[in-house]
N, C-alpha and C positions, 0 to 999 in steps of 0.2 A: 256325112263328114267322111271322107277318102282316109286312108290308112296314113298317107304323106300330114295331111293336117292334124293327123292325132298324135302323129309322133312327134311333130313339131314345139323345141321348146320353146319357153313366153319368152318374149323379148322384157325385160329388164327396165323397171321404170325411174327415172333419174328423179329423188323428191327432193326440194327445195330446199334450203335447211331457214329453218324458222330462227335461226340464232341470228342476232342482228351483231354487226362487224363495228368489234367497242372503236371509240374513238379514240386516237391519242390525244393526252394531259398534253397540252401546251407548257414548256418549261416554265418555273416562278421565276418572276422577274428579279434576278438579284439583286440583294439590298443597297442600299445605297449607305457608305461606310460613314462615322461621323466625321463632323469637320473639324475637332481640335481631339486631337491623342487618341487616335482611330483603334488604337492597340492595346488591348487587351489582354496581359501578362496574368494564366489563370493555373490556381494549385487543380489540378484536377483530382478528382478520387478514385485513384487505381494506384492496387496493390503491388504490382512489380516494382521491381528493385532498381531495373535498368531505364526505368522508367521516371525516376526519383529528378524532376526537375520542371519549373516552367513550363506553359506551354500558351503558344503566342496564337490570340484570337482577335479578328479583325467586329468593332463595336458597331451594331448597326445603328442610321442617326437616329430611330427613333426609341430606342435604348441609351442613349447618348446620356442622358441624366439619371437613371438611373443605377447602368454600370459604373456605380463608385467604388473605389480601392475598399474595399471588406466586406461588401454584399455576395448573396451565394448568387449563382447561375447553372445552368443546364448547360453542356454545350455537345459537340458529336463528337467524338473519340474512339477510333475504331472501331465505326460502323453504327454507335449505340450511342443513345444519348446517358449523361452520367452527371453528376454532381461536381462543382468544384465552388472556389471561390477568389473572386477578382485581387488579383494581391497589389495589383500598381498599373496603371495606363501610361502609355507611351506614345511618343509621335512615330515610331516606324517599328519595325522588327529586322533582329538581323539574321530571320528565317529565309531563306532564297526564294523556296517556294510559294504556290499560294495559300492564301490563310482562309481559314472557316471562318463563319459568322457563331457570335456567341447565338444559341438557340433562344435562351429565354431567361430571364433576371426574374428567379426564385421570388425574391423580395429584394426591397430597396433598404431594409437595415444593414448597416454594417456593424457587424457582429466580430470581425475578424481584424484587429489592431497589428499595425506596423512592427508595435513592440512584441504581439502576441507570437505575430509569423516570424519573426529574427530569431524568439527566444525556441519556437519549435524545428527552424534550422537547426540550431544548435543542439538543439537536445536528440533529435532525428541522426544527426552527426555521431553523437556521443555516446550514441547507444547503436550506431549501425545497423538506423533503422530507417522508414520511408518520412515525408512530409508529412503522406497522406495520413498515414497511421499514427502521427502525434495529435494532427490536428483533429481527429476521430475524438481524441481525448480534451483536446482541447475547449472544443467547441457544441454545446447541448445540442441535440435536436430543436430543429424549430417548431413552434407553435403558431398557426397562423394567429389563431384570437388573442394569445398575450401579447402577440407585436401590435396587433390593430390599438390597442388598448393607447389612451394618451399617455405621451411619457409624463414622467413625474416634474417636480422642480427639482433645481439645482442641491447640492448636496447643502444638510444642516449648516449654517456659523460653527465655528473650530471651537471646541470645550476648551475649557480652562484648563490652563496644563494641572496634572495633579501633582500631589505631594510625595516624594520617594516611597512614606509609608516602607511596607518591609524590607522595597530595594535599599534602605540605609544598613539593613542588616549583612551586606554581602561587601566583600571588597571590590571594589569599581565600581560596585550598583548605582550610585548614585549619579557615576560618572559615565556611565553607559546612558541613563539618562539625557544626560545633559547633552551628550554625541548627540544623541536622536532630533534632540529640540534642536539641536542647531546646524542639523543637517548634512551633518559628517557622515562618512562613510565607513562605519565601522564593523567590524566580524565579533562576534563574542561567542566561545563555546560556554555556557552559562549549567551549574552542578544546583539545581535547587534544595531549599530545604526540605526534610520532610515534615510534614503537616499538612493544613487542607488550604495552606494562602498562598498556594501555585496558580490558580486560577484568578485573583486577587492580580497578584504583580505581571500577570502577562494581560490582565486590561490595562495596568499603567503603562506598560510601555506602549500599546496600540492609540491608549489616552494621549499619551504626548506626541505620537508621530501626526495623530489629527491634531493636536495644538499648535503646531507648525505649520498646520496648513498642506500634509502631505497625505498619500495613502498609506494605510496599514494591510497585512493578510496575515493569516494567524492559520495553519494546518496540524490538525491534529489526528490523534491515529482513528477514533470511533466516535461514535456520536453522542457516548456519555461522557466524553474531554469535551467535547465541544459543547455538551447542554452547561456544564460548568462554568468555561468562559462566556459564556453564553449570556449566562446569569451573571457574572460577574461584574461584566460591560455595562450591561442593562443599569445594575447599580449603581455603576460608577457616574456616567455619563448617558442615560436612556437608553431606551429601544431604537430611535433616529439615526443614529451616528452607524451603525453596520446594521451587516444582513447575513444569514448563519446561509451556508450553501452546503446541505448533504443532500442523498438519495431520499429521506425520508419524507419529505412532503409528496413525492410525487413531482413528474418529470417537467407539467406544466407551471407549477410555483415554482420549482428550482428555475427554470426557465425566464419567470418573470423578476426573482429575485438580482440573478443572472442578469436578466437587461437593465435592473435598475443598475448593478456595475456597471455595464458597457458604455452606459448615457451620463451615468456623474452623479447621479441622484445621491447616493453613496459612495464611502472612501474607502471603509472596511470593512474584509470579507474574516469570516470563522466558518471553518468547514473542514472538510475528510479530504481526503486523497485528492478527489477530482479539483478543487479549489486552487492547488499550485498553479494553473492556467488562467485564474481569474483575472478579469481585463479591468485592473485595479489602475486608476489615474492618479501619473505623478507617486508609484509606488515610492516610501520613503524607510518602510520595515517591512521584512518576511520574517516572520518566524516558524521554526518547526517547532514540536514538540516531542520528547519520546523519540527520539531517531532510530531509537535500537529496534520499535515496533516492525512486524514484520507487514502489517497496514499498510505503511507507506511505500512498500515496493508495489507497482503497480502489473495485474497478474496478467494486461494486456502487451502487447508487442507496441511500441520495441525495449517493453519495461523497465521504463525510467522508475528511480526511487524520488522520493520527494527531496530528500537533503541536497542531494546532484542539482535535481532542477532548480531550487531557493539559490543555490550559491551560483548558479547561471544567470539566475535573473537578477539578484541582486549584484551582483558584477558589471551585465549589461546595462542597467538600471539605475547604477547607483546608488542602491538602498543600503538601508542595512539589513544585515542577517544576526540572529539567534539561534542557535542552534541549541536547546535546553531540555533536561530530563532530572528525574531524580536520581538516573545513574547515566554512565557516558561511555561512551563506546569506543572501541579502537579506532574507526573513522575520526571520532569527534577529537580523540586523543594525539592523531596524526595531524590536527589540523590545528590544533595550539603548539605542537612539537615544529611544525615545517614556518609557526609565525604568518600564516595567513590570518588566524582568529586568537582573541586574548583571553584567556580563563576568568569567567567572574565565579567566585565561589565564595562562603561564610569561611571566618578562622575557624580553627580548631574547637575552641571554646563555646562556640554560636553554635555550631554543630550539636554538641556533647550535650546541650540544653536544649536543644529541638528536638533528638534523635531518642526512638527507644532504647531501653537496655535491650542488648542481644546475645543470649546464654545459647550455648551449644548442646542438645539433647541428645543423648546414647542411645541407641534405634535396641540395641539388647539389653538394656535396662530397662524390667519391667516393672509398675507397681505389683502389691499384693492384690488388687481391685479387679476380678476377675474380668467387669466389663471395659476398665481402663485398657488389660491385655489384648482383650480380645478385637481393640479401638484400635492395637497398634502405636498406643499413646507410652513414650519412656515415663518413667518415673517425674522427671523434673516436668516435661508437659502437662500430666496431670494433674500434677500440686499445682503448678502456674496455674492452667483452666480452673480449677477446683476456687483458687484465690480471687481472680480475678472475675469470675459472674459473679460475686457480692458487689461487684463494681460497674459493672455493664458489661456490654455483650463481646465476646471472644470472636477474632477470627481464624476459621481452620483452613491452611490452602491444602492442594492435594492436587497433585500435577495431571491426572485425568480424570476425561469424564465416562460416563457409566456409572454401568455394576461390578463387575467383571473384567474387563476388557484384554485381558490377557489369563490366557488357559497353558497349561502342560500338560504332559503326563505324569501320574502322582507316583508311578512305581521306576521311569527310566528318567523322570524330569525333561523328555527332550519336547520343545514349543509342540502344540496341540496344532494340526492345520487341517483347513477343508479338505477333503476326497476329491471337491468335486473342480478349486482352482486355486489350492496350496496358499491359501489366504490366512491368515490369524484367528483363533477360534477365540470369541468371549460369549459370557455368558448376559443376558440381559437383564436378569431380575434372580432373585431366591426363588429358586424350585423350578424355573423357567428352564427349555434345552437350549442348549449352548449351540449356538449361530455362528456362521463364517462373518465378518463385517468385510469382509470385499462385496462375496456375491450373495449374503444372507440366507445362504440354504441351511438348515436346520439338519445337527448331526446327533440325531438319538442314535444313532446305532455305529458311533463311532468308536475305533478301537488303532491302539497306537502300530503305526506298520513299524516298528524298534523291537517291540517287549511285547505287541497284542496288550498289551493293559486297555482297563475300557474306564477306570478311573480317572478324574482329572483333578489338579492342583493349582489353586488361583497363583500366578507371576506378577498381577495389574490388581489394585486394589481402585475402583473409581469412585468419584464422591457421594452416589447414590446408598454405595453399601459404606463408607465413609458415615456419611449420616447418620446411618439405620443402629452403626454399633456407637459410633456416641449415644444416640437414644438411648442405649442399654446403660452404658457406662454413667450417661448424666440422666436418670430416668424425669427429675423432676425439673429439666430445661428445655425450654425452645428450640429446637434442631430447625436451621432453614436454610435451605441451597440455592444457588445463585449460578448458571452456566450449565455447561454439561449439556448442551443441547436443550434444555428448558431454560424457564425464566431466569432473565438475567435482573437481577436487583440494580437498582441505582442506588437507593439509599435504608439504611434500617436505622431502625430508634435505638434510644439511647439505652431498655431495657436491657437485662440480661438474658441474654440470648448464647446458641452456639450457631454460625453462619457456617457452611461447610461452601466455599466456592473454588471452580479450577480458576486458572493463572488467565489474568484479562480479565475476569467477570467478577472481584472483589467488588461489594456496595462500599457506599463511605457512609460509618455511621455517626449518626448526630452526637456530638463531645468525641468522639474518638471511642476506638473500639482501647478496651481495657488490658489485651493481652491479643496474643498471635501466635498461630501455630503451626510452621511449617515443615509439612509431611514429606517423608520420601521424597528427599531429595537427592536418593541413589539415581533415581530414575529420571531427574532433568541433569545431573552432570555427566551419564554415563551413556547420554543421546550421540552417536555416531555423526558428531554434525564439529564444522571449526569453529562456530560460535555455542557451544554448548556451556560454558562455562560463565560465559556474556551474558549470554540470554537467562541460564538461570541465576546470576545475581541480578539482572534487570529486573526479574520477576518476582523474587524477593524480596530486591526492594521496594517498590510497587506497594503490596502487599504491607511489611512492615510502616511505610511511609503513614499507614492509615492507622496507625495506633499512637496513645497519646504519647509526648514527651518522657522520657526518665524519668526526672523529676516530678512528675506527676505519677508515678506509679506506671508505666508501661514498660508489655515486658515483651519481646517476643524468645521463641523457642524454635532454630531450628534443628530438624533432624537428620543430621547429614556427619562426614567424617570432618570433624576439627581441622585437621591439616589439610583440609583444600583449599588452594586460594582463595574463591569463590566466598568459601566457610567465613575465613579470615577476616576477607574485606569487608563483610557484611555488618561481623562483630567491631571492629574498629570502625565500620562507617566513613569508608574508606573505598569509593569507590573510581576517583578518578587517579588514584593510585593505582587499583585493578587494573584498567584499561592502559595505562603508560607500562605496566608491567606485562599485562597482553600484547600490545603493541611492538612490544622491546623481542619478544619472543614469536612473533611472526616475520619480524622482519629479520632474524635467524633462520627463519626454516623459510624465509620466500613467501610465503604467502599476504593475502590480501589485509589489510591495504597497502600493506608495503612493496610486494608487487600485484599487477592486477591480472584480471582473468576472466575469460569470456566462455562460457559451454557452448558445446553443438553436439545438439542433439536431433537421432535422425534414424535411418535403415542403414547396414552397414555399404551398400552402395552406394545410397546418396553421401554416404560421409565421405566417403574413399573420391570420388569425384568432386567433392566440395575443395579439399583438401588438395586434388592435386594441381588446382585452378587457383589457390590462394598464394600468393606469394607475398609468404610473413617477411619482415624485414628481421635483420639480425638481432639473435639476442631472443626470440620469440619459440616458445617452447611447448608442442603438441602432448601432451600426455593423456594416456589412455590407449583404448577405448575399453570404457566398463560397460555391464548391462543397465540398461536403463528401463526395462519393459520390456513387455512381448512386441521384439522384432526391433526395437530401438536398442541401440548404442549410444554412449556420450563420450566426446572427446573434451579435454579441458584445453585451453592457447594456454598460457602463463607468460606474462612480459614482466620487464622493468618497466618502474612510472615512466622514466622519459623517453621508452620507446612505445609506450602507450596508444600516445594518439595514433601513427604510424601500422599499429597489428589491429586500430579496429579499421581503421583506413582498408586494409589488404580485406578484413573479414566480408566487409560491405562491398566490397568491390569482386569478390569472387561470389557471391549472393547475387549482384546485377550481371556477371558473366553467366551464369547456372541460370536465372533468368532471362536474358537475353536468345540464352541456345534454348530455351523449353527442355529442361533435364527433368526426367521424372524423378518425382521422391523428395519429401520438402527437408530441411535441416533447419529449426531453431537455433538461432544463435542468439542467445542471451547474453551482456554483459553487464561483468560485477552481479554474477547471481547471489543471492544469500546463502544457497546451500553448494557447497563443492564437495561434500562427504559422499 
């Protein structure tokens, strides 16, 4: 081999490529559109703002009977397929462009009524919020196997209208009645008695709106108001006639429940929060219950409250509305003041014979009873408990739960707080170390940065150590708790007992509890809040409501300063007086509901850009911005009522420009929140 061949390089060998050369997809043939109302008018499911509207889908024919006005579908919206639901077909669009084909018909149930989607405009409107986002609330998830299920029959034959029974006790009662039967359009803000036949006279009225032949819904704040009406209905006129609709069965019975409304099988719903949407036929009553509950603000976007929504849909509707509690609220007081709703309530008299007595306890008046003192109990409470378990069993409220839950320091007095995220210190148990309740770290070796003290001093007494020293005080009595993060009681016997429960979690006991005894009430009217003085005589009376009559020996005790309104109105039983006199004094200082008011809440540069994109109309007023959290700010709007509509208009509309530009940084805008403090 010569020197030239060996230094010659290889030549280079070209290999085949084994990959075989894919073929192009022939286009799908496009659909062929149907031949009557080709258009498809569909709520889609997307969260922008600027987005908030229709959107026009061409029906392909072999979907043609199935894409009916209320069934859900699939369709492609920016690229992705997503969920909406058919709201109306049409013979054209007055889209220019060309239209998509719906993807695919979910199901052929229509689950989404005409009435359903007007009343979620509206509500979507009024809270300055999206379609999609009402109808998220509106509408359950679906189950494939409860829909397959055969529907049921048409709804029972209408019960026999009932007898007024206690509504004879009230003035109008009877004649609110009689509105209902005969189909009139009526508002009643409704002051019930206290006792346990609340539940009683709101199955009559739901009895008489189905003795007309109409539908009822009945919202209440929890699921122990609604096992009552529950029971009450059932007594009155069977289990047949309604269907209860909370979260508690589970999402598929709710579901099924659910479709027995949408198809007629039934007329009347009882249920929680989610229920104000229920797709009730030929709705003829809504009722709330409890308005003041803080239950029925809904904690999702664009958080409608339950009273707002009833008085929309009963407007739209038709129906009538009740708006009723055992106390009444500045809202409900504004709305027999402006003559939209008529007061039914018992005389004077009817009152005084329903109502317990209600004596005023001195929080520094102690017994001699070393464990009475150390209960916290004034003198008059103790004697009252002392008299009253030879009778049956006591109720004791106490405005928190826990053991502890509020710490100081025992040498400077200033608030006890975490090291480690400036959170509130309580203690959880006797002999236990005391814990931050934000981030639950454990401070044994905690020491005040004021004074270095390493001592602490209880601020919060909660119902656990509540208990623990009645036990001492009443050694040879039943002590049982009810809330506070455990067991919540429905009901106790009629023995004598001491029940110690927080506010919301009172049992109802069989005959009536014998006496009542409300604790530290420093600590519910001196809450930094505009409904503090509201809420705690709502809770109050709540509470009180479940003890017997006067005349029967019932007595309640509360512990609190005589000269507070609140005090007052409790003792006089007097509380849509309270609320006309709360009322009279917000609409002095401007506030809700005399005027209204929306938060935004946010970073302080999403606000600042939110803000300078919103063009409030006149008269509409920015205040703040406070802290609201790590990195969040809140601004409040403040309007007059009749420039209202108009400043949530601007709000919603600078929300769809912030969304439209993709501005980083989100802003909550909430209106008519419950808390502005």
């Amino acid at each position: 081999m010569s020197t030239h061949e060996a230094t010659e390089p290889e030549q280079l060998t070209l290999l085949r490529s084994t990959v075989r050369a894919s073929r192009a997809r022939p286009p799908r043939p496009r659909p062929e559109q149907a031949a009557e109302l080709p258009v498809a008018r569909v709520a889609v499911d997307v969260e922008l703002m600027h987005l908030d509207r229709l959107f026009d889908y061409l029906v392909p024919a072999d979907l043609a009977e199935q894409a009916q006005p209320g069934v859900r579908v699939r369709v492609r919206f920016a690229g992705r397929l997503v969920d909406g639901y058919v709201v109306e077909r049409a013979a054209e669009s007055e889209h220019a462009g060309a239209l998509a084909f719906l993807a695919k018909v979910v199901s052929s149930e229509p689950v989404l009524t005409p009435e359903i989607v007007r009343l979620a405009r509206d509500v979507a409107d009024r809270y300055a919020g999206t379609l999609a986002d009402v109808l998220r609330l509106a509408v359950p998830p679906r189950h494939a196997r409860v829909e397959a299920a055969a529907p049921g029959d048409g709804p029972p034959a209408p019960p026999d209208r009932p007898a007024p029974a206690g509504w004879a006790r009230y003035d109008h009662g009877t004649a609110l009645l009689e509105a209902i039967h005969a189909g009139a359009t009526v508002r009643a803000v409704w002051s019930a008695l206290p006792g346990p036949t609340w539940p009683d006279e709101v199955a009559r009225l739901v009895t008489t709106a189905l003795a007309a032949g109409r539908g009822a819904l009945v919202v209440l704040p929890d699921h122990r108001d609604v096992a009552r009406v529950d029971a009450a209905l059932t007594d009155l006129v069977g289990a047949d006639q309604h269907v209860v609709l909370t979260a508690e069965p589970g999402p598929a019975e709710r579901y099924r429940r659910w479709l027995q409304v949408r198809r007629g099988s039934v007329r009347a719903v009882v249920g929680t929060r989610a229920a104000m949407f229920a797709p009730v036929r030929d709705l003829g009553l809504a009722v709330v219950w409890d308005d003041g509950d803080d239950l029925h603000a809904e904690p999702r976007a664009p958080y409608p409250h339950v009273r707002s929504v009833l008085s929309l849909r009963s407007t739209r509707e038709g129906a009538c509305l009740v708006v009723g509690g055992l106390s009444r609220t500045a809202e409900g007081a504004a709305l027999v003041r402006s003559g939209w709703a008529r007061p039914v309530a018992a005389s004077r008299d009817t009152v005084r014979q329903a109502a317990p007595a209600v004596r005023v306890g001195d929080d520094s008046d102690h017994p001699a009873d070393a464990g009475a003192r150390s209960a916290r109990l004034p003198t008059l409470g103790w004697r009252t408990a002392s008299q009253a378990l030879a009778h049956g069993p006591v109720l004791v409220q106490v405005p928190r739960g826990g053991y502890l839950p509020g710490l100081a320091c025992a040498t400077c007095r200033a608030p006890a707080r975490c090291p480690v995220c400036r959170g509130p210190l309580g203690s959880p148990g006797g002999g236990g170390v005391p814990a931050c309740r934000w981030c639950a770290a454990p401070a044994a070796t905690w020491s005040c940065p004021s004074c270095d003290g390493t001592r602490f001093r209880a601020t919060a007494v909660g119902s656990r150590r509540t208990a623990e020293e009645l036990g001492r005080a009443f050694p040879r009595v039943r002590v049982r708790t009810s809330g506070s993060g455990g067991e919540v009681l429905a009901t106790v016997g009629p023995e004598p007992a001491l029940v110690v429960a927080t506010p919301g979690a009172e049992p109802v006991a069989e005959g009536g509890y014998a006496a009542a005894l409300l604790l530290d009430g420093w600590a519910l009217l001196s809450r930094p809040d505009l409904r503090a003085a509201e809420e705690t005589l709502r809770r109050w009376t709540a509470a009180a409501a479940l003890v017997r009559p006067g005349p029967d020996g019932g007595t309640v005790v509360v512990v609190a300063d005589a000269s507070t309104p609140a005090v007052q109105a409790l003792v006089r039983w007097d509380q849509a007086g309270f609320a006309d006199r709360e009322l009279a004094e917000r609409a002095t200082l401007r506030l809700p509901p005399e005027a209204r008011m929306a938060s935004l809440t946010g970073s302080a540069d999403a606000l600042a850009g939110f803000l300078a994109v919103a063009e409030l109309p006149t008269g509409a007023e920015v205040l703040g911005p406070v802290v609201a959290g790590e990195d969040q700010e809140r601004f409040l709007v403040r309007s007059p009522g009749d420039g209202w509509p108009a400043t949530v208009a601007a709000l919603k509309a600078a929300a769809g420009v912030r969304s439209a530009h993709k501005e980083t940084g989100s802003v909550r805008v909430q209106v008519d929140p419950l808390e502005i403090a």
